[in-house]
C-alpha positions, 0 to 999 in steps of 0.5 A, a space after each residue: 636144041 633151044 626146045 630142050 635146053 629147059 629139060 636139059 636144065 630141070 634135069 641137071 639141077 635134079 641130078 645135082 639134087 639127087 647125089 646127095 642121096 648117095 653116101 661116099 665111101 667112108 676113108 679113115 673113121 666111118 663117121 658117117 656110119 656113127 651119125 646113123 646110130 638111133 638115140 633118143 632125145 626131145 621124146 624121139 628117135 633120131 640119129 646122133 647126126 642129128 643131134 650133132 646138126 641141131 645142137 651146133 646149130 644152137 650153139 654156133 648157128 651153123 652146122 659146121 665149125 671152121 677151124 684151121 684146116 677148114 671146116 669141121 661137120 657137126 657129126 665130127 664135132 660132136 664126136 670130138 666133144 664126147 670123147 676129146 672134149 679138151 681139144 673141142 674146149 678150144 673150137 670158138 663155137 659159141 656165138 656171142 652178139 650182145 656186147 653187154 654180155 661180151 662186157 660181162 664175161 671180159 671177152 674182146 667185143 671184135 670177135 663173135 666166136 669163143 671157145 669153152 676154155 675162154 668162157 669157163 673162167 667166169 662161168 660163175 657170173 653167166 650162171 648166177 646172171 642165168 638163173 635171174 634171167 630164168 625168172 623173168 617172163 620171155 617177153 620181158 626180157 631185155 636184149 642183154 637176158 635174152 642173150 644172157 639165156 641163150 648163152 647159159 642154155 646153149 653152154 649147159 647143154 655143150 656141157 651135158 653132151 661132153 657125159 654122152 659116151 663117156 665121164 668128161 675126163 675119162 682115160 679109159 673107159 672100157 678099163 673103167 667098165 670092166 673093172 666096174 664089173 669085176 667089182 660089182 659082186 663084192 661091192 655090192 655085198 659090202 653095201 649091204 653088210 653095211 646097211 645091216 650094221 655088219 662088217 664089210 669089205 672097206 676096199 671092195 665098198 670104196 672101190 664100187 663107190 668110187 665107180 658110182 660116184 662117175 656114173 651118178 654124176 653121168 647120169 646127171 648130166 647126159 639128156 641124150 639116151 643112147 642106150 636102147 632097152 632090152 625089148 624094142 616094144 617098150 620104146 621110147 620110154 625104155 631108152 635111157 643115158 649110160 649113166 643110168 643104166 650103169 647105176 641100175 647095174 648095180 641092182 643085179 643087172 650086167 653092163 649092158 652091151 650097147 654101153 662097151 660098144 659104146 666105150 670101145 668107140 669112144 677109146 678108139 677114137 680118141 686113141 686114133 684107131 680108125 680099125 677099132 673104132 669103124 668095128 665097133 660101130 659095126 659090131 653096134 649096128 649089127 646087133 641094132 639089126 638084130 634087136 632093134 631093126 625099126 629104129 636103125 631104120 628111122 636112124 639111117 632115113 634121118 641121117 640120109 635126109 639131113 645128108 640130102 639137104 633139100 631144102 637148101 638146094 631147092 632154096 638155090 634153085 629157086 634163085 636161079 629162077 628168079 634170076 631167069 625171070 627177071 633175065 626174061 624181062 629185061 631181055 624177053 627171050 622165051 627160052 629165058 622164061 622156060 628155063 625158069 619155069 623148069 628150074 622153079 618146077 625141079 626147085 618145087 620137086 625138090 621142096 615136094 620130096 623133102 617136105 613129104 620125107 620128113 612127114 614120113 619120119 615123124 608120121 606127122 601132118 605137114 605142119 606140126 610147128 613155126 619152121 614146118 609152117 614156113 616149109 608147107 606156105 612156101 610150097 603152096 606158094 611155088 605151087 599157085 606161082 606155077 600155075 599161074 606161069 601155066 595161065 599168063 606165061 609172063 615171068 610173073 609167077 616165076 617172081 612170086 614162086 620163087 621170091 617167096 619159096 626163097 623168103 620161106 626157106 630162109 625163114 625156115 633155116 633161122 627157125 631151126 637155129 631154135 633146135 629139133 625141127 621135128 619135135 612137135 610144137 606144145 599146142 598140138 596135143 593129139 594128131 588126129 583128123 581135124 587137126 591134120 586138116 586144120 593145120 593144112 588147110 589154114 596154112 594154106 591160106 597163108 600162102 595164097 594172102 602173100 602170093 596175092 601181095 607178092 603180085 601187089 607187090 610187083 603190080 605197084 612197083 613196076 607201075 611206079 618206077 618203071 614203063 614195063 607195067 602195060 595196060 594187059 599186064 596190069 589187068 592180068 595182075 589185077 585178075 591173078 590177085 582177086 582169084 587168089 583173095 577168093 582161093 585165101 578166103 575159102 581156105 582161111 574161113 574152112 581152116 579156122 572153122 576146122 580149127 575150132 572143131 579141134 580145139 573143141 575136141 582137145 580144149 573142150 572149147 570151140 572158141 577162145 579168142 587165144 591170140 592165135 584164133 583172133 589173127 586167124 580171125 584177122 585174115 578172114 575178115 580182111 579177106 571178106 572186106 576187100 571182096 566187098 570193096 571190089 564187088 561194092 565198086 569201093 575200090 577199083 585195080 589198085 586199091 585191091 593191090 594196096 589192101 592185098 599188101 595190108 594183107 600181107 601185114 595181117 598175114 605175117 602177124 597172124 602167122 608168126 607175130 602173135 608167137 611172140 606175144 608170151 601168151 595164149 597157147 600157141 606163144 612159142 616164146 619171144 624172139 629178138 632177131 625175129 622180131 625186129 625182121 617182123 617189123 622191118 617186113 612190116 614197116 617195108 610193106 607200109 611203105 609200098 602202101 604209101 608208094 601206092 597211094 602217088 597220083 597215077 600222074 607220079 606212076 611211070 607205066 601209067 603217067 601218059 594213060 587216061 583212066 579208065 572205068 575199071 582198068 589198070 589205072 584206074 584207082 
């Protein structure tokens, strides 16, 4: 039974896993089903799901709203917004950090949330205040702009989004619609009598104009195009907002039918009939099956993984194995460390399935922005983690799996807080072959440089504050860390090479010394320099452990600070939270360095140890 107890684990945690993939049984309005309806938005298919999911996150930095009867799901919210938007005026969804900005627009400095319908009596200031801070370079900005911007940006697009369905004060838009078409013949001989300088129908004039003026205003507002065109091939280009394609009606063409499904919806929710609303959106699915079947699929695959979440729960997983680990070592029961490697190895099929998933999704390459960068290093991290398990079997490539597949996971879920993680970062131009394999093979040496410090890492601190670091132990860690440094400079030196061969197709130049390349260029010389200083005999175990944490410093900057230096074409924008945890991991990294440089006399585990040639204790 203690044999089988870690598959017994592994499998439960999968199981725990799996019922995410299995949606319950809609009571009441089958939100679900609407959340599975394809749109396009950021110059792709997704499902309104996650529309809801990335803009609450922008908003509200989470994916839900707590209200007070509990928590209300994004999909919900955004449904609410679209067609109740006076009662979603009152959720305190907007989450306001900076107090100057709380100053500028009178609110208490003790909350953090705040509803639409407090901000919008000084609108005006945040607007005049956003349009100065627009102006000003993203690197430029102070805290007080930074917070200004986001709070504009994330106010505009809550505004935009309340003209999806519907006009914001609608009462009945199907009535709406089909007055709209009654009217159309006569109005639009009205309008061109009176063009042609000819007696027209005043009436029939002011009552089209009347209705053109709402759809003008929608269609200049709304950025979600819910509309599908009349032939799928021509998609995404053909999609387009209710709005727009009501004021094209007036051009001979008929209310689309996608626009009163979408009416009837809107009304049925609103008025609370669950029947109306549940056979309206069939009626829609339905006739995507029909017209569009390829993107109700990419719609429902979306809706399905966001529902799975994961990622999140391999992030759980990963700290029950790190719990396991570290248990193993206080008590050094071998069904502790197997239990680990179990849990870290279903944590690791969890990560494997949603990072292949959303590659099938976007038909994309692994890597195609900063949040899937954190997604693929974490993965290649767990990876070397686990076969290092495989080899040594002491706990100490669960630590480093887990530490670090949890330190990118939560990396990652900050990232998204930016919007769609899907959409596609602005240096990538073309995905093509060299640039797939770039992307890949780079960022997997990313991963080896902080598996490498991680051991460090622990090689240092369990050296200094405590007695477990025995003389094999350490050597062990000594051995894990130079073949890793190898396994980095390969795969960096490769990456950066295949780098430059893309840039030379796309760019029309191999190497531009672009901030990105030069920290890239970074990590390769820095490899190439510790294995010099070992193989020169320049340093010795724990030398190569202080340069692998410097690694990490190097690593952490090439991969995500040079970001944020508003320049260069892989300058994604400067981001304050971001920035400050980059200094504070760097400043954390400095001072493991400054622990490794005590006298071996001040190192508990070697304080009692003579030196030997090229030992463990030796520096």
């Amino acid at each position: 039974m203690k044999k089988a107890l870690p598959w017994i684990l592994a499998a439960l945690c999968l199981v725990w896993a799996a019922s995410g993939l299995f949606p319950r049984k809609a009571r009441g309005f089958d939100v679900a089903a609407f959340g599975r309806l394809p749109v396009l938005l950021n110059g792709r298919i997704q499902p309104f799901d996650s529309v809801a999911r990335n803009a609450l996150l922008e908003i509200r930095t989470r994916q839900s709203v707590r209200t007070e009867h509990g928590q209300l799901p994004a999909m919900d919210w955004l449904l609410e917004l679209m067609t109740q938007p006076k009662r979603a005026d009152e959720r305190k969804v907007f989450r306001i950090d900076n107090r100057d900005v709380l100053g500028l627009l009178k609110l208490s400095e003790e909350e953090k949330y705040f509803s639409f319908a407090e901000i919008e009596p000084h609108q005006a200031d945040l607007s005049r205040e956003g349009d100065r801070v627009q102006k000003i370079e993203a690197a430029a900005r102070s805290s007080y702009e930074r917070g200004v911007y986001k709070l504009a940006s994330a106010m505009w697009m809550y505004q935009r989004l309340k003209a999806t369905l519907q006009p914001p004060d609608a009462t009945g838009f199907v009535a709406d619609l089909e007055d709209y078409a009654a009217s159309l013949a006569a109005g639009v001989r009205a309008v061109r009598a009176r063009e042609a300088k000819e007696e027209y129908d005043q009436a029939a004039f002011d009552r089209l104009l009347g209705h053109l003026s709402v759809f003008d205003q929608m269609s200049r507002m709304s950025y979600v195009r819910i509309v599908p065109p009349s032939d799928p091939q021509v998609a995404p280009e053909g999609w387009d907002t209710v709005g727009a394609v009501l004021m094209s009606s007036m051009h001979g063409q008929a209310v689309p039918e996608a626009v009163m499904h979408y009416a009837r919806m809107a009304g049925a929710y609103a008025a609370g009939d669950t029947t109306g609303f549940n056979a309206a959106v069939t009626a829609y699915a339905d006739r995507l099956k029909a017209s569009d079947a390829q993107a109700l699929r990419k719609g429902s695959a979306e809706h399905a993984f966001n529902r799975a979440q994961l990622f999140y729960k391999s992030t759980v997983l990963y700290v029950l194995a790190l719990l396991g680990a570290l248990s193993f070592w206080f008590w050094w029961n071998e069904g502790l460390r197997r239990g680990g490697v179990w849990i870290l190895g279903a944590a690791w099929v969890l990560h494997t399935v949603g990072l292949v998933w959303r590659m099938a999704l976007e038909a994309r390459p692994p890597v195609t922005n900063l949040y899937s960068s954190a997604i693929f290093i974490g993965w290649g991290a767990v990876l070397l983690g686990l076969l290092l398990e495989r080899i040594y079997r002491d706990g100490i490539g669960i630590v480093v799996a887990s530490l670090i597949g949890f330190a990118t996971q939560i990396i990652a879920h900050n990232l998204a807080i930016g919007g769609d993680t899907m959409e596609m970062m602005r240096a990538v131009l073309d995905t093509n072959f060299w640039l797939a394999t770039h992307v890949v093979t780079i960022t997997l040496g990313y991963s080896a440089m902080f598996v490498a410090g991680a051991l460090a890492l622990i090689y240092i601190l369990r050296g200094v504050f405590t007695a477990s670091l025995k003389k094999s132990t350490a050597d062990g860690l000594a051995r894990m860390v130079y073949g890793i440094i190898c396994f980095a400079t390969l795969f960096s030196f490769v990456g950066t090479v295949l780098g430059g061969i893309w840039a030379d197709q796309s760019w029309g130049r191999f190497w531009g010394w672009d901030p990105k390349e030069n920290g890239a260029l970074l990590i390769v010389l820095w490899c190439a320099t510790m294995l010099h200083a070992r193989w020169g005999g320049l340093i010795r175990a724990r030398g190569l452990m202080n340069m692998a944490i410097v690694g990490n410093i190097i690593t952490s900057f090439s991969w995500f600070g040079v970001n944020m230096l508003g320049i260069g074409l892989h300058s994604y924008g400067f981001m304050d939270s971001a920035f400050r945890w980059l200094i504070l991991f760097i400043a954390s990294q400095a001072a493991v360095i400054l622990i490794g440089l005590l006298p071996l006399s001040m190192w508990k585990s070697f304080s009692r140890e003579t030196p030997t040639v090229d030992g463990a204790t030796s520096v």
